[in-house]
C-alpha positions, 0 to 999 in steps of 0.5 A: 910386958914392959918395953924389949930390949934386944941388946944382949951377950953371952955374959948376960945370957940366962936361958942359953949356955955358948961353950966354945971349943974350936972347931966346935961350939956347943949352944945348949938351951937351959930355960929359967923357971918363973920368978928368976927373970924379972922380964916375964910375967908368965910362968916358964915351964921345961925348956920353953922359949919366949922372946926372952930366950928368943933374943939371947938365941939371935945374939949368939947366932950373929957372934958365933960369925964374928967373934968365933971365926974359928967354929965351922959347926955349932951344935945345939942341944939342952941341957935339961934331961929328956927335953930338947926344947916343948916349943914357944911358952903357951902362957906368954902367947894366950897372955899377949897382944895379937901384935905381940903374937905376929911379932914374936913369930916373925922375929924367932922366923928371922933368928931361924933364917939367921942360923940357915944364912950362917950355915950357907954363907958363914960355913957355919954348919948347925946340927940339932942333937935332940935329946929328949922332945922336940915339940912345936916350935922346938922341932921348928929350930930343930928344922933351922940347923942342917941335920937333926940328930935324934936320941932312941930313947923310946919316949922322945918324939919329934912333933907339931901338937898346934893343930890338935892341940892349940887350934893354931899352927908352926908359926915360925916356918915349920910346915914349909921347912918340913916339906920344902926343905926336908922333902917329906911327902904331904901325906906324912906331913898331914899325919905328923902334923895332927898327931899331937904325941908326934913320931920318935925312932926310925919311923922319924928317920924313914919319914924324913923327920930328922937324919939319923937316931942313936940309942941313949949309950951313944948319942953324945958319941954320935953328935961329936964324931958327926960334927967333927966330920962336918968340920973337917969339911969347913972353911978354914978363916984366918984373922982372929974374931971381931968383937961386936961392942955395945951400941950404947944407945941413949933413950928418952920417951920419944926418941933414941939415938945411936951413933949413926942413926936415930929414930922419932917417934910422934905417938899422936901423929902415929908416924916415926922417923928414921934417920941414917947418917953416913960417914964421916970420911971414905974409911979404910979401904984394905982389909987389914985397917978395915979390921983395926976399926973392927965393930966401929967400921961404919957399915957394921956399925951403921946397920947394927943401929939400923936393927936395933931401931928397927926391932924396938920400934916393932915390939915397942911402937905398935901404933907408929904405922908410917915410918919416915926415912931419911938420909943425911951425910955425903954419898961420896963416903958411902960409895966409898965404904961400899966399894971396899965391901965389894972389893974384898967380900970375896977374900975376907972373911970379916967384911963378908960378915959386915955384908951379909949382915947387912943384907939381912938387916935390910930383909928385916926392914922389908919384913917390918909391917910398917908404910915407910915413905923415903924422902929424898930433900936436899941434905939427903945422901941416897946413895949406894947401900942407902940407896936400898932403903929408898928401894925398900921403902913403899914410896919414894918422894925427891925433892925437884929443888933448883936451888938444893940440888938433890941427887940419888946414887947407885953404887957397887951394891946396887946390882945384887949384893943386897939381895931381898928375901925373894932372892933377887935385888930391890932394883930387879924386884922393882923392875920385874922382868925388865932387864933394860930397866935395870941395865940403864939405872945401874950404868947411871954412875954419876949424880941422879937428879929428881927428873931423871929418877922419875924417868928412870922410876926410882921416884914416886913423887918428885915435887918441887919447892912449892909442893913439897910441904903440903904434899908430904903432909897430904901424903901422911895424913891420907895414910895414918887414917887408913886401916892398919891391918889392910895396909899390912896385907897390901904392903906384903903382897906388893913388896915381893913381886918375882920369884917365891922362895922358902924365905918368901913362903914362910913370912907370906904364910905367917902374915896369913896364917898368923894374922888370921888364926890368932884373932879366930874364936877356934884359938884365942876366944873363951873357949878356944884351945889357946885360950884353955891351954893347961885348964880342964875345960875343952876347947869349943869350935865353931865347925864351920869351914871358911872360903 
């Protein structure tokens, strides 16, 4: 598979179709068959999602909050007769690499997350109306919306067919949605979940698989007057949509460069660099010139970037495991821009957009199953909503410079406005249960020098001119050569502390789950399940349970 691309929009969409129809939107899935997308080099079969469909479903979940204010519910469908949607395509999941897997289930994780953080912080409600069956990864975005609307057809089902099926399971949230967020009993969800034809009807309803069914004459009726109703309930925002403009990216063989950021890749050395610069001058600080800069206002547009690098450099640069952060720019520029997201994120619908947007590419940096190291020298500009990449980072290293003062900065952000996926701030998840910790750091509004960071525990390392080389390179050596797959699970396990949430959930079983159960025989051997999908031979198992 050629190198991802994750920038799309709705002109290029080829598997989905985005009608706009104020209060509603209606986003149908209609999946191109092998040989008329040039992307895939496997065959497309009913309405099957890869990551191709995957990408075009992010983007329109992220426009339909800034371009399309005016939609308070959004209605996902299919426009193929008697299919919702079979799921993720088996072919592109046997026909990959194990990084790939793990890749393509965290993201489609991400884009479910996206659409349940539109509906909680947008007011944009989401109502899935099954038309046909919803199998696997289908019933999974099904699960992402906030009710699921079935049609009583006799034949159309709800179902997880991995476990029988495939020897895998619901890779993206799945069966913790079903039973921490639809509340069904585990001992239904047991049944469900190893039944391969699944549950249809009112045994769906009554499980608590999906909210209502309606028969065939109906059903369209039903899904528009429930969603008219939920419209009548929403937000109204005034101001017209902000169009998100191309990043207009340049890309050579080890380097791309937006506006704002940059990212080095060193294939030899295993190790890539971040670089995020930040404003050029304070910005606008009402929310009528903020909106005149719409898509090019730097925190949106920074972040943006920021995404973009990040997603490429896990779909695309799998060897890369140690990533360098860095910042350069005036910190008085990002408090600035920050101050005018915390003054009007209450009152304006467009700059709560930038803010929870950013707050969500942060999460995917978190989640990013990279080292990152922050380094903190004297042209840096840690401050502020920059300030969460070094809390972010795995390690912190600031150089002690007399000569090049360097200085850390918290900001209006500081105190929780960016919270982790755990659903408290990097700077309290830092500081578990140490509330004093965290008052004395957020009452530091001026300039942080290195030994007052390393008092406070902003810092891991603050150096001094003479060490600061050799124990930076000490520093990436010692991690490049250590396993990859070991520092994956440790970085997980370390970087959530505090209180676990479905968010947390899921991506800590996915890191398990999927890390494990895709490399076992059972799956992915010869004659495992995955392996044989769509063959005449049967699956053989190694019968022997583990731990």
């Amino acid at each position: 598979m050629s190198d991802m691309i994750f920038e799309t929009n709705p002109d290029e969409y080829k598997h989905w179709k985005l009608e706009i129809s104020p209060p509603l939107a209606r986003l149908s899935m209609d999946v191109q068959l092998s040989g008329e997308d040039d992307d895939a080099d496997y065959q497309r079969k009913l309405n099957s999602y890869d990551i191709h469909v995957d990408v075009e479903l992010a983007d329109a979940v992220n426009r339909l909050r800034f371009e399309h204010p005016e939609v308070k519910v959004v209605i996902v469908g299919s426009h193929r007769d008697r299919i919702f949607c079979a799921g993720a395509n088996i072919f592109m999941l046997a026909g990959s690499t194990h990084p790939f897997k793990v890749n393509f289930c965290k993201f489609t994780n991400e884009t479910r997350l996206g659409i349940e953080d539109a509906s909680a912080f947008s007011g944009q409600k989401y109502i899935a109306a099954v038309n046909g069956t919803a199998s696997g990864g289908g019933y999974e975005l099904a699960l992402a919306c906030d009710e699921i609307l079935l049609i009583d057809d006799r034949s159309s089902a709800v179902s997880f067919p991995e476990v029988p099926l495939l020897a895998v399971l619901p890779g993206t949230g799945g069966l913790t949605r079903v039973v921490d967020k639809r509340r069904v009993r585990r001992d239904l969800a047991d049944v469900f979940s190893t039944t391969a034809e699944g549950v249809k009807g009112r045994r769906a309803v009554e499980w608590g698989l999906v909210d209502a069914v309606h028969p065939k004459s109906r059903f369209e009726d039903a899904v528009e007057e429930r969603a008219q109703e939920l419209a009548s309930a929403g937000p109204d925002k005034s101001g017209a949509g902000v169009t998100l403009t191309p990043l207009n990216s340049t890309i050579d063989e080890s380097e791309i460069r937006y506006r704002h950021v940059t990212m080095k890749v060193d294939s030899d050395a295993r190790t890539a660099e971040i670089v995020v610069s930040g404003p050029e001058d304070g910005g606008p600080d009402n929310p009528a010139s903020i909106r005149e800069l719409g898509s090019d206002w730097w925190p949106l547009r920074m972040f943006r970037e920021l995404d973009d690098a990040l997603l490429r450099l896990r779909f695309n640069h799998a060897s890369s495991g140690l990533v360098l952060l860095k910042t350069r720019g005036e910190a008085a520029h990002v408090l600035a821009h920050d101050a005018a997201l915390a003054a009007h994120h209450a009152d304006d619908w467009f700059v709560s957009e930038v803010l929870h947007h950013a707050k969500r590419v942060l999460k995917r940096l978190d989640l990013t199953a990279r080292t990152f190291y922050a380094l903190a020298d004297e042209e840096s500009c840690f401050a502020g909503s920059l300030l969460e990449l070094a809390l972010a980072a795995d390690r912190t290293y600031m150089l002690d410079s007399p000569d090049d003062p360097v200085a850390l900065h918290v900001g209006p952000l500081s105190a929780g406005m960016l919270p982790m996926a755990n659903g408290i701030s990097r700077l309290e998840t830092r500081f578990l249960d140490d509330s004093e910790r965290v008052a004395a750091v957020l009452a530091s509004t001026g300039p942080i020098d290195p030994p007052t960071a390393e008092k406070l525990g902003l810092v891991t390392f603050a150096p001094d001119d003479l060490d600061w080389d050799d124990e930076l390179r000490l520093a990436i050596e010692e991690r490049v050569c250590m396993s990859p797959d070991a520092l994956t699970g440790m970085e997980a396990s370390l970087r959530f502390a505090g209180p676990e949430t479905l968010e947390t959930k899921i991506f800590g079983r996915l890191s398990a789950w999927q890390n494990w159960i895709f490399q076992r025989p059972n799956a992915v051997g010869d004659h495992g399940a995955l392996s044989l999908y769509g063959k005449p031979e049967r699956a053989q198992f190694d019968w022997r349970r583990t731990g």
